[in-house]
PyMOL Python script that loads the backbone (N, CA, C, O; Angstrom):
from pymol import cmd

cmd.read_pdbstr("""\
ATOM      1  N   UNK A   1     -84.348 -19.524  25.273  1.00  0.00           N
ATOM      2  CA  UNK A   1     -84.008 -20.924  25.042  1.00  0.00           C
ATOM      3  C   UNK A   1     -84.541 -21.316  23.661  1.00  0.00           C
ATOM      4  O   UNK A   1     -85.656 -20.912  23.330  1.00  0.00           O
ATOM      5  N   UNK A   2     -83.864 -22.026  22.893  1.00  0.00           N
ATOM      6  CA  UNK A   2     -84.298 -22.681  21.306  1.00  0.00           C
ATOM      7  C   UNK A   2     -85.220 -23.347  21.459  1.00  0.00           C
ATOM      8  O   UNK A   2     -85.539 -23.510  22.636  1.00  0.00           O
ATOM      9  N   UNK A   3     -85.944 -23.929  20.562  1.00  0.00           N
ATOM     10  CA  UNK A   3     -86.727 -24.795  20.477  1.00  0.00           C
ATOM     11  C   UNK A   3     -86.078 -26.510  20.761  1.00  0.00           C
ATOM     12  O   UNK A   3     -86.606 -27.514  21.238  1.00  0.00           O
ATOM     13  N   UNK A   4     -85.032 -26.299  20.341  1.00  0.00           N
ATOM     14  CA  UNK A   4     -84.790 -27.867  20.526  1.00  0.00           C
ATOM     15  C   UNK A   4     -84.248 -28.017  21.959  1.00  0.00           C
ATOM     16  O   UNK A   4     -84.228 -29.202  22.294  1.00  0.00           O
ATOM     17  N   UNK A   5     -83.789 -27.147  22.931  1.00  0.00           N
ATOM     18  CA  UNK A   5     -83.244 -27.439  24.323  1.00  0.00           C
ATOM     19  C   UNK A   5     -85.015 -27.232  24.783  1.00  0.00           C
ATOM     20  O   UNK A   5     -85.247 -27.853  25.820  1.00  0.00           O
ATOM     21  N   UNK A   6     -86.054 -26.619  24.311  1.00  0.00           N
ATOM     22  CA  UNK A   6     -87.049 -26.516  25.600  1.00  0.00           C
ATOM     23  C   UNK A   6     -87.214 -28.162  24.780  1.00  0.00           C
ATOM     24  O   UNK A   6     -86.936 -29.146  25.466  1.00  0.00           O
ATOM     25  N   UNK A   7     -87.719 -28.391  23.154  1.00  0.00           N
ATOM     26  CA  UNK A   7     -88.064 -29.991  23.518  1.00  0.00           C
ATOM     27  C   UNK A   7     -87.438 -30.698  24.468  1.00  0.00           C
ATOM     28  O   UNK A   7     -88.083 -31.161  25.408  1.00  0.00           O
ATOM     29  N   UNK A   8     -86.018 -30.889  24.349  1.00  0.00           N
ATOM     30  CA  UNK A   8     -85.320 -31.917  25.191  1.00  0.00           C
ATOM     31  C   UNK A   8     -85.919 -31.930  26.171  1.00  0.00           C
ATOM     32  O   UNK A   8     -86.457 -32.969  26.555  1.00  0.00           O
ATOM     33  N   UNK A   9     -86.010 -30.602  26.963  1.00  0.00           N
ATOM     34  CA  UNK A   9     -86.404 -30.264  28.421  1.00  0.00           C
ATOM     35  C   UNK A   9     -87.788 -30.784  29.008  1.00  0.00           C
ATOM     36  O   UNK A   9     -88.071 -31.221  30.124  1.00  0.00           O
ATOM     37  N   UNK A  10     -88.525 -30.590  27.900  1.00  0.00           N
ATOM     38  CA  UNK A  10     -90.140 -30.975  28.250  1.00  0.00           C
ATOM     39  C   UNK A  10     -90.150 -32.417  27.963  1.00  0.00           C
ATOM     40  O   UNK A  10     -91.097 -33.050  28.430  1.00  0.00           O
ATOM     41  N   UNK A  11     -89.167 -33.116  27.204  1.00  0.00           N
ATOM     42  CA  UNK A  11     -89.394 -35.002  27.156  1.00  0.00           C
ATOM     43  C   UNK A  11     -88.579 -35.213  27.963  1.00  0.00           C
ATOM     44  O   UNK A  11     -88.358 -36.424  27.997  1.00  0.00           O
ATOM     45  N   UNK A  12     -87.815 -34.511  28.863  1.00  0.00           N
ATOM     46  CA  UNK A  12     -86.928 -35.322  29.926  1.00  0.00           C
ATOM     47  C   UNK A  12     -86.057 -35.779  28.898  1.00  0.00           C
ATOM     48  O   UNK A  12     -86.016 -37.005  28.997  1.00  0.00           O
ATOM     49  N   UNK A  13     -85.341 -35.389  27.958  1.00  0.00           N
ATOM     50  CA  UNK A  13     -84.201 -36.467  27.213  1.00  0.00           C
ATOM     51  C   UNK A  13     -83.166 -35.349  26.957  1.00  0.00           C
ATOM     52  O   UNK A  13     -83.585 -34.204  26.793  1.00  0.00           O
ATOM     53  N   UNK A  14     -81.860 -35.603  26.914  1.00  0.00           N
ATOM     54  CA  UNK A  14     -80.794 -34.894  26.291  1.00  0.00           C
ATOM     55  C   UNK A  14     -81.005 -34.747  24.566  1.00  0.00           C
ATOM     56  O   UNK A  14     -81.597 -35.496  23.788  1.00  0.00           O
ATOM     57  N   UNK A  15     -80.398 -33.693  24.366  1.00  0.00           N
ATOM     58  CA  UNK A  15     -80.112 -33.916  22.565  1.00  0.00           C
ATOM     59  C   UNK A  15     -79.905 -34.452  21.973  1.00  0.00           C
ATOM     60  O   UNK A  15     -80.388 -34.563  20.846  1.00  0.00           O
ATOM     61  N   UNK A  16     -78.858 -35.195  22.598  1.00  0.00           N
ATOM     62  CA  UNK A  16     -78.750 -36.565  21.511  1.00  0.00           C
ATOM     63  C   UNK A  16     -79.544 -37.782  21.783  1.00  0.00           C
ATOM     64  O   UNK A  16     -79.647 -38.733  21.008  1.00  0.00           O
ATOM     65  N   UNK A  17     -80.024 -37.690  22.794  1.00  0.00           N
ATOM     66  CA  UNK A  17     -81.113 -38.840  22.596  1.00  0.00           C
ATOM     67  C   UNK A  17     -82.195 -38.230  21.384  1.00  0.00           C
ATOM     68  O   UNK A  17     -82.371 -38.696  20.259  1.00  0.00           O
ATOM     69  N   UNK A  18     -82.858 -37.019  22.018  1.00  0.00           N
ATOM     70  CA  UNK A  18     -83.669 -37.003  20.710  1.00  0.00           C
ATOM     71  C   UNK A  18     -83.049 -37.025  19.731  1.00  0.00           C
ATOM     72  O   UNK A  18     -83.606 -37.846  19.002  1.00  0.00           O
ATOM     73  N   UNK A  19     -81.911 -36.471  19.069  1.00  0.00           N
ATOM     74  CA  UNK A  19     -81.948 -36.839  17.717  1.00  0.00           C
ATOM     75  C   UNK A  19     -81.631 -38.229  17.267  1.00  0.00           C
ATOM     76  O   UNK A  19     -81.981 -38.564  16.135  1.00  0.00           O
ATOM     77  N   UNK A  20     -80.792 -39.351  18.303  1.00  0.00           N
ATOM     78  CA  UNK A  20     -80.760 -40.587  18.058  1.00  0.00           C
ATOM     79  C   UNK A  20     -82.420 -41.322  17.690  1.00  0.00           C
ATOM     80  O   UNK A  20     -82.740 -42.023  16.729  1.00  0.00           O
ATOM     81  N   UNK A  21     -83.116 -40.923  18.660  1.00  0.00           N
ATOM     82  CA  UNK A  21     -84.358 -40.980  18.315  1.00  0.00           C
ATOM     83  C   UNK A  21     -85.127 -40.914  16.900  1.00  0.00           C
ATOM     84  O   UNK A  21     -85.702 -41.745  16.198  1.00  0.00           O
ATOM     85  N   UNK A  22     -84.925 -39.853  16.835  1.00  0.00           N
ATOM     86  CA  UNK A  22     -85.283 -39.255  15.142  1.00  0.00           C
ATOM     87  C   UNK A  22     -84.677 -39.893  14.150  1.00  0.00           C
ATOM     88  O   UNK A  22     -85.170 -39.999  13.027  1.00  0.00           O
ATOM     89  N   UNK A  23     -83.378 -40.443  14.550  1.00  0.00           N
ATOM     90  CA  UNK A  23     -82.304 -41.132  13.441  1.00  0.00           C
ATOM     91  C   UNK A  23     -82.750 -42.357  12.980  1.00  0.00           C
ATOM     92  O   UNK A  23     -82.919 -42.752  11.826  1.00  0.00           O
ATOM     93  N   UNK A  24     -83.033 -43.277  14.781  1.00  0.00           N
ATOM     94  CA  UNK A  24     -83.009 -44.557  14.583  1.00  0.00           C
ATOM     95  C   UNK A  24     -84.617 -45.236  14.350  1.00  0.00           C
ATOM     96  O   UNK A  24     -84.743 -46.392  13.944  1.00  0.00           O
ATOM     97  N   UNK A  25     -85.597 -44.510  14.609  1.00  0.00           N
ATOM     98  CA  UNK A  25     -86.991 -44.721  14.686  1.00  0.00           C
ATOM     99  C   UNK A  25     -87.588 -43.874  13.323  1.00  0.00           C
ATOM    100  O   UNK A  25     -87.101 -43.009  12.595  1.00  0.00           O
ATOM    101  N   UNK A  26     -88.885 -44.574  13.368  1.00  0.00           N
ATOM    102  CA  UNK A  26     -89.730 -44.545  12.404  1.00  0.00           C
ATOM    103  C   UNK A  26     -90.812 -42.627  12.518  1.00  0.00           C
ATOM    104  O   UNK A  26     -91.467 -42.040  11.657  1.00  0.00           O
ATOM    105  N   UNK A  27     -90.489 -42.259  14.002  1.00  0.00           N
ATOM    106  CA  UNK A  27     -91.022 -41.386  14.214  1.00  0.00           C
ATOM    107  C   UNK A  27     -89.833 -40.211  15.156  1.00  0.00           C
ATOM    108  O   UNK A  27     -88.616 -40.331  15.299  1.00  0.00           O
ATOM    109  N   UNK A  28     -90.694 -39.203  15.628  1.00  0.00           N
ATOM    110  CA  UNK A  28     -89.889 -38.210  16.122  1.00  0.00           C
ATOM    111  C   UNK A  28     -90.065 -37.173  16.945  1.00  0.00           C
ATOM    112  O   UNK A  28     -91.277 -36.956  16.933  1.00  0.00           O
ATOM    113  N   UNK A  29     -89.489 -36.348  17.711  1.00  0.00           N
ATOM    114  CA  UNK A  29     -90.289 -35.775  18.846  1.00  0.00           C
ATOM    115  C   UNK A  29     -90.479 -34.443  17.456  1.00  0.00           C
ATOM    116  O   UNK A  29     -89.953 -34.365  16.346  1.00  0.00           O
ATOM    117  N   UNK A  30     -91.772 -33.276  18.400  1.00  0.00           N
ATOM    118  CA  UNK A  30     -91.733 -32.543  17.703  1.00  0.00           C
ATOM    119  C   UNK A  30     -92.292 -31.500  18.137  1.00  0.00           C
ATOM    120  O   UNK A  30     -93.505 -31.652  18.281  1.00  0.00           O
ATOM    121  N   UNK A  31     -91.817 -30.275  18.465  1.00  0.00           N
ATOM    122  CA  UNK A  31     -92.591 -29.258  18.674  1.00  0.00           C
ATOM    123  C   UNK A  31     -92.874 -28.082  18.150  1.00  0.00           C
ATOM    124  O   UNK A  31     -92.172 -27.928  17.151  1.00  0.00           O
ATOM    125  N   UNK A  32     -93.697 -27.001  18.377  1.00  0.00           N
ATOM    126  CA  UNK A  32     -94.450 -26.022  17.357  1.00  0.00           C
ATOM    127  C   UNK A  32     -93.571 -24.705  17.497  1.00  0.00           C
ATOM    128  O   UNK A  32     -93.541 -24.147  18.594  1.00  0.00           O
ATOM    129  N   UNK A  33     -92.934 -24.245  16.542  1.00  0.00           N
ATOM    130  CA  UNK A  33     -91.759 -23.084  16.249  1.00  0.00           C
ATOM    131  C   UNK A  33     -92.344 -21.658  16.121  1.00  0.00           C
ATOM    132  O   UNK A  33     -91.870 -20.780  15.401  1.00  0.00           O
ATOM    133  N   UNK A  34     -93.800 -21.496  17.175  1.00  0.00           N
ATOM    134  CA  UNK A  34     -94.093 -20.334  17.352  1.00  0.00           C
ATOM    135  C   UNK A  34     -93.751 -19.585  18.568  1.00  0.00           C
ATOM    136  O   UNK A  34     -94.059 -20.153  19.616  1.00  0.00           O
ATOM    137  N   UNK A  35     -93.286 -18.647  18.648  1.00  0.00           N
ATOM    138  CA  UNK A  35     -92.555 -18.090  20.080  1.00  0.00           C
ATOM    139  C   UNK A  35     -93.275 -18.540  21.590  1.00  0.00           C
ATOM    140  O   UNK A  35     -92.760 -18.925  22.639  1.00  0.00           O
ATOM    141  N   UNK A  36     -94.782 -18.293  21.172  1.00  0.00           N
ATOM    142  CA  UNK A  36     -95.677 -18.541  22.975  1.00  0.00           C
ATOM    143  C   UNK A  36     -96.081 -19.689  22.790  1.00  0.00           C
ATOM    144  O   UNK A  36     -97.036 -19.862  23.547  1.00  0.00           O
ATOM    145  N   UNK A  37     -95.789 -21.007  21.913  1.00  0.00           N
ATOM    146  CA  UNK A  37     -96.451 -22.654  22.339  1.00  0.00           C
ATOM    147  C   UNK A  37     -95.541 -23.068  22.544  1.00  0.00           C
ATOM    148  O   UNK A  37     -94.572 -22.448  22.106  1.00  0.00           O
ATOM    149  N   UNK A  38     -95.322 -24.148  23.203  1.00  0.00           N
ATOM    150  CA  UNK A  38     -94.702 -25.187  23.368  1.00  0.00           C
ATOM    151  C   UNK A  38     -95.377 -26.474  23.457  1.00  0.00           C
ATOM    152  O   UNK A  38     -95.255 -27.228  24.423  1.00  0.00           O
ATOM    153  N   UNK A  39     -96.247 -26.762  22.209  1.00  0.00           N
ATOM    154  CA  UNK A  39     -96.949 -28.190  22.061  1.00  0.00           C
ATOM    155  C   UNK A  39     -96.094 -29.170  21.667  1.00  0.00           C
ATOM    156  O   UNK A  39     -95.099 -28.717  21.102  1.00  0.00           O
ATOM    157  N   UNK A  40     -96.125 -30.207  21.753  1.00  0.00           N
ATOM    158  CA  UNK A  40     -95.117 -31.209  21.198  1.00  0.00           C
ATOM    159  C   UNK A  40     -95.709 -33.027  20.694  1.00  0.00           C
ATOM    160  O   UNK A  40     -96.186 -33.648  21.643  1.00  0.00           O
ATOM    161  N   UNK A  41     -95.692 -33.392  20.040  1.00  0.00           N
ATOM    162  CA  UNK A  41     -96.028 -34.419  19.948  1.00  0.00           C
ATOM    163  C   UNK A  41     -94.986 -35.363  18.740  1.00  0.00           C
ATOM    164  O   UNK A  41     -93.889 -34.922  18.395  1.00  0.00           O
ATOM    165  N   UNK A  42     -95.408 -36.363  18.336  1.00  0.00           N
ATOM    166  CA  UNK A  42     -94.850 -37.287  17.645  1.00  0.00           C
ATOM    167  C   UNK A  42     -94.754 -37.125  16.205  1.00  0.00           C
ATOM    168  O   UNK A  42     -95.805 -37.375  15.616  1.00  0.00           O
ATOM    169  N   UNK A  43     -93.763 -36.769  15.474  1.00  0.00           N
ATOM    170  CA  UNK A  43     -93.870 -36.629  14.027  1.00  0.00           C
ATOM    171  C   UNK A  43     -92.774 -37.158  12.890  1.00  0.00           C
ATOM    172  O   UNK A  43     -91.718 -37.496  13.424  1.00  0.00           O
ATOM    173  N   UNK A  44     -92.782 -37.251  11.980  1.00  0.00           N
ATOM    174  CA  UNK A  44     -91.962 -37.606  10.827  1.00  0.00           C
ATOM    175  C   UNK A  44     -90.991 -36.695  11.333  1.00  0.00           C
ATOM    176  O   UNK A  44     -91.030 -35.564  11.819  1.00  0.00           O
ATOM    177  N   UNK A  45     -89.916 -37.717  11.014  1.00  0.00           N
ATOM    178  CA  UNK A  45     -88.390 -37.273  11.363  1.00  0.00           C
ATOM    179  C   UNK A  45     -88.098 -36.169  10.374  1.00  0.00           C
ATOM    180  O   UNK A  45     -87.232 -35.407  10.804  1.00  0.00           O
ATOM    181  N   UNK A  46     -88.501 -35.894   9.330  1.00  0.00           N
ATOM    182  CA  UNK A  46     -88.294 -34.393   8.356  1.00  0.00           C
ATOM    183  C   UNK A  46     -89.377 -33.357   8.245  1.00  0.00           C
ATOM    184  O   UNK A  46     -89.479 -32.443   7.426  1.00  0.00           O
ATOM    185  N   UNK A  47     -90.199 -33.709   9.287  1.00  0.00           N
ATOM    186  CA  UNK A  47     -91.245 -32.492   9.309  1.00  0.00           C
ATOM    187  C   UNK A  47     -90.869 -31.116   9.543  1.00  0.00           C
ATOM    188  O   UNK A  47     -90.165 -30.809  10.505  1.00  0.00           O
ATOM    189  N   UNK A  48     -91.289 -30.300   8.736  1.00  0.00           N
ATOM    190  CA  UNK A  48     -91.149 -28.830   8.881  1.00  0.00           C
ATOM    191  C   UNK A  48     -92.059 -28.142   9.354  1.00  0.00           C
ATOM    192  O   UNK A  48     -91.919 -27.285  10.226  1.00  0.00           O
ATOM    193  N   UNK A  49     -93.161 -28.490   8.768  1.00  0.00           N
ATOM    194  CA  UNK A  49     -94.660 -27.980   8.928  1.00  0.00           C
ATOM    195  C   UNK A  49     -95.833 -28.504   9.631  1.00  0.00           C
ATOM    196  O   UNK A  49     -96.909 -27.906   9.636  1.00  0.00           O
ATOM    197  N   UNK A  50     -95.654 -29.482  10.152  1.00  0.00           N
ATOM    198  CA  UNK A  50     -96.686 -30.340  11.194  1.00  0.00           C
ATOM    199  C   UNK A  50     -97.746 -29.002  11.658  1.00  0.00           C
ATOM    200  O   UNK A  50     -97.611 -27.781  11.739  1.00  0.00           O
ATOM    201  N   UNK A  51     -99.013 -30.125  11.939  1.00  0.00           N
ATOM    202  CA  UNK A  51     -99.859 -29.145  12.664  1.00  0.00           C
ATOM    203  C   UNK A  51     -99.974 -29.295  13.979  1.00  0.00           C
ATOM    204  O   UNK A  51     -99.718 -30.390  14.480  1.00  0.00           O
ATOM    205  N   UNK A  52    -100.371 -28.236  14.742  1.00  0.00           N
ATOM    206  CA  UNK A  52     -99.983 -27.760  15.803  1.00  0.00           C
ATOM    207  C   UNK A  52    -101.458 -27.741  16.483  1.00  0.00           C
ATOM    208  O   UNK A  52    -102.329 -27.134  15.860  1.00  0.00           O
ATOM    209  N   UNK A  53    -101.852 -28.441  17.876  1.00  0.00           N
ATOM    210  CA  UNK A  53    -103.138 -28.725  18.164  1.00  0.00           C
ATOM    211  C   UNK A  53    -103.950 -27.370  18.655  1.00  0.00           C
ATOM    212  O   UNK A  53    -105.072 -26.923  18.420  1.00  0.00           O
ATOM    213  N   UNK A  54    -102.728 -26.902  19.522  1.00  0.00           N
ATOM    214  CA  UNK A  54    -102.816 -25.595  19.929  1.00  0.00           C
ATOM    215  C   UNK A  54    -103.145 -24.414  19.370  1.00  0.00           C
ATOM    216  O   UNK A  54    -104.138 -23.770  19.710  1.00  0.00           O
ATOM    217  N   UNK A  55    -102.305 -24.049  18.450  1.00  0.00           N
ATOM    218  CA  UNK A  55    -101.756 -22.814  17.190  1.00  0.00           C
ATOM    219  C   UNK A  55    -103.243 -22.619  16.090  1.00  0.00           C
ATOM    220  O   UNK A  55    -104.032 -21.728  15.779  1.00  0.00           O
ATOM    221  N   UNK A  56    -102.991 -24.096  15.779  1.00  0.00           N
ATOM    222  CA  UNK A  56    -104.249 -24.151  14.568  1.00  0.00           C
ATOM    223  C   UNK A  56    -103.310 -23.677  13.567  1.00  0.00           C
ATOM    224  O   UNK A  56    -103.818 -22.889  12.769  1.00  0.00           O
ATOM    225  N   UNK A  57    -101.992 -23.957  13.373  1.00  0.00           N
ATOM    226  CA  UNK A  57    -101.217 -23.726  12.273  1.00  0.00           C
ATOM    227  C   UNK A  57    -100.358 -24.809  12.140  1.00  0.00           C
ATOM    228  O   UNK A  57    -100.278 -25.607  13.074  1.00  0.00           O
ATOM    229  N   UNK A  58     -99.523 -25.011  10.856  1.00  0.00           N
ATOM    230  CA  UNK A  58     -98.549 -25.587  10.300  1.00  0.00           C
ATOM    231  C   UNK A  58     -97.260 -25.830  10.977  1.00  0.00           C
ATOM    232  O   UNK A  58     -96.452 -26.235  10.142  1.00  0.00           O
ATOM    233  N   UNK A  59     -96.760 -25.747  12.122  1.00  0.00           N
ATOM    234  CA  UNK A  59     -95.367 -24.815  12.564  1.00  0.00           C
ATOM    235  C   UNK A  59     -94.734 -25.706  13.348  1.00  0.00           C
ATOM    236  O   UNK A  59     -93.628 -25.354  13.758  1.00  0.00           O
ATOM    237  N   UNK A  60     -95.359 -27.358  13.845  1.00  0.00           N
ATOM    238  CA  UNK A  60     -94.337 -28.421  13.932  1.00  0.00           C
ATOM    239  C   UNK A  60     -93.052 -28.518  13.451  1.00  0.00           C
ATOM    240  O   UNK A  60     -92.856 -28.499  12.236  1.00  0.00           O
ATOM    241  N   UNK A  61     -91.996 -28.637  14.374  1.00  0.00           N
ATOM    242  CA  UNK A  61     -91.280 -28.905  13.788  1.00  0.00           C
ATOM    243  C   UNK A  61     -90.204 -30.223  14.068  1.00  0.00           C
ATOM    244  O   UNK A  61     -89.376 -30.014  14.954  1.00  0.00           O
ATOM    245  N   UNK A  62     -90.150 -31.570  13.382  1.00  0.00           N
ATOM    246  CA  UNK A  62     -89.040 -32.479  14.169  1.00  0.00           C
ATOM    247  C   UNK A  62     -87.799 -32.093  14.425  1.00  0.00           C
ATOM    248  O   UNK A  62     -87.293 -31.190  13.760  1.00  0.00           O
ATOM    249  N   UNK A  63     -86.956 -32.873  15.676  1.00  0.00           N
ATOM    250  CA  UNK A  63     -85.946 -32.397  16.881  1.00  0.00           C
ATOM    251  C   UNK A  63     -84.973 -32.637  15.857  1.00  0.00           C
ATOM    252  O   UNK A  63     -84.087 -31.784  15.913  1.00  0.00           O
ATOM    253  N   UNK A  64     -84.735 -33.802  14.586  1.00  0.00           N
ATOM    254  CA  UNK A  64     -84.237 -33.693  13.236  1.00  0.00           C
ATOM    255  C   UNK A  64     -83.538 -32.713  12.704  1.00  0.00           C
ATOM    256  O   UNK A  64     -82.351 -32.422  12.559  1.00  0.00           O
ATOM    257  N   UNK A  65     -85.018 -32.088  12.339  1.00  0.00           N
ATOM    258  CA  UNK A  65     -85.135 -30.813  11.145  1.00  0.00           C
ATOM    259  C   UNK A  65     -84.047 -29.545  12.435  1.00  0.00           C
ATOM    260  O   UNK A  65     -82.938 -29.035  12.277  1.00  0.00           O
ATOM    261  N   UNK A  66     -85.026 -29.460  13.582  1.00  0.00           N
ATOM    262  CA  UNK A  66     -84.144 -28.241  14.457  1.00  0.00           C
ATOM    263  C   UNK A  66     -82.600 -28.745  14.800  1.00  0.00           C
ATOM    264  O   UNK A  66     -81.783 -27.845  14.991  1.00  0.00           O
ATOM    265  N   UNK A  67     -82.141 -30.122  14.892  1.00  0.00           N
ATOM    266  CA  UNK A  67     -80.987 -30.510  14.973  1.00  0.00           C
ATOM    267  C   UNK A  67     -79.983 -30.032  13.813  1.00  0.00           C
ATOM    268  O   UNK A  67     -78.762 -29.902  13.896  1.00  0.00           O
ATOM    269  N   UNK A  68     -80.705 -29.834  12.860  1.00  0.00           N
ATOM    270  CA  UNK A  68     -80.174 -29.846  11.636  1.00  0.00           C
ATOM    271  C   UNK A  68     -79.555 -31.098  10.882  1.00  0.00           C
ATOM    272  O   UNK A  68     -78.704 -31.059   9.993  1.00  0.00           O
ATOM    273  N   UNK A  69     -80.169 -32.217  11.429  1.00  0.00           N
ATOM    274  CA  UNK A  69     -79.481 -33.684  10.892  1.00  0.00           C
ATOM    275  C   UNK A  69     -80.320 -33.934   9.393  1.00  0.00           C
ATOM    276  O   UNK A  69     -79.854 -34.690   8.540  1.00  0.00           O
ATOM    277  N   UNK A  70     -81.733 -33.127   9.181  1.00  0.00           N
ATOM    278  CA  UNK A  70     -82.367 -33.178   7.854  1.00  0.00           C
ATOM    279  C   UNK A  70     -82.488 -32.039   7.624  1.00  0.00           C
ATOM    280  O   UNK A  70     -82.997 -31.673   6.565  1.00  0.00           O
TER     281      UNK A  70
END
""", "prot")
cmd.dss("prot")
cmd.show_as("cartoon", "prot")
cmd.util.cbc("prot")
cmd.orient("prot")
């Protein structure tokens, strides 16, 4: 499964909600693009690199950026 169907999956929202989300708000869902986390939290709608609480790395990524809408 991609990263952006497990986000959807873990916020309870379809795809296009998150990316309406990401579109229409100031913030954005976001989770970490390493194969074994699935952390997720709130980030800038063009984040690539967010940090990851878990990881201890860079590898956030907004539902946006994985949508490909940025």
């Amino acid at each position: 499964m991609d990263k952006l169907n497990k986000l959807a999956e873990i916020e309870g929202m379809s795809i296009e909600d998150l990316c309406s989300h990401a579109t229409f708000d100031g913030v954005a869902k976001g989770i970490c693009s390493n194969p074994d986390c699935d952390y997720t939290c709130e980030v800038e709608p063009d984040q690539k690199e967010g940090y990851c609480e878990v990881c201890k790395t860079c590898t956030v990524t907004s539902a946006a950026v994985l949508a490909g809408i940025i």
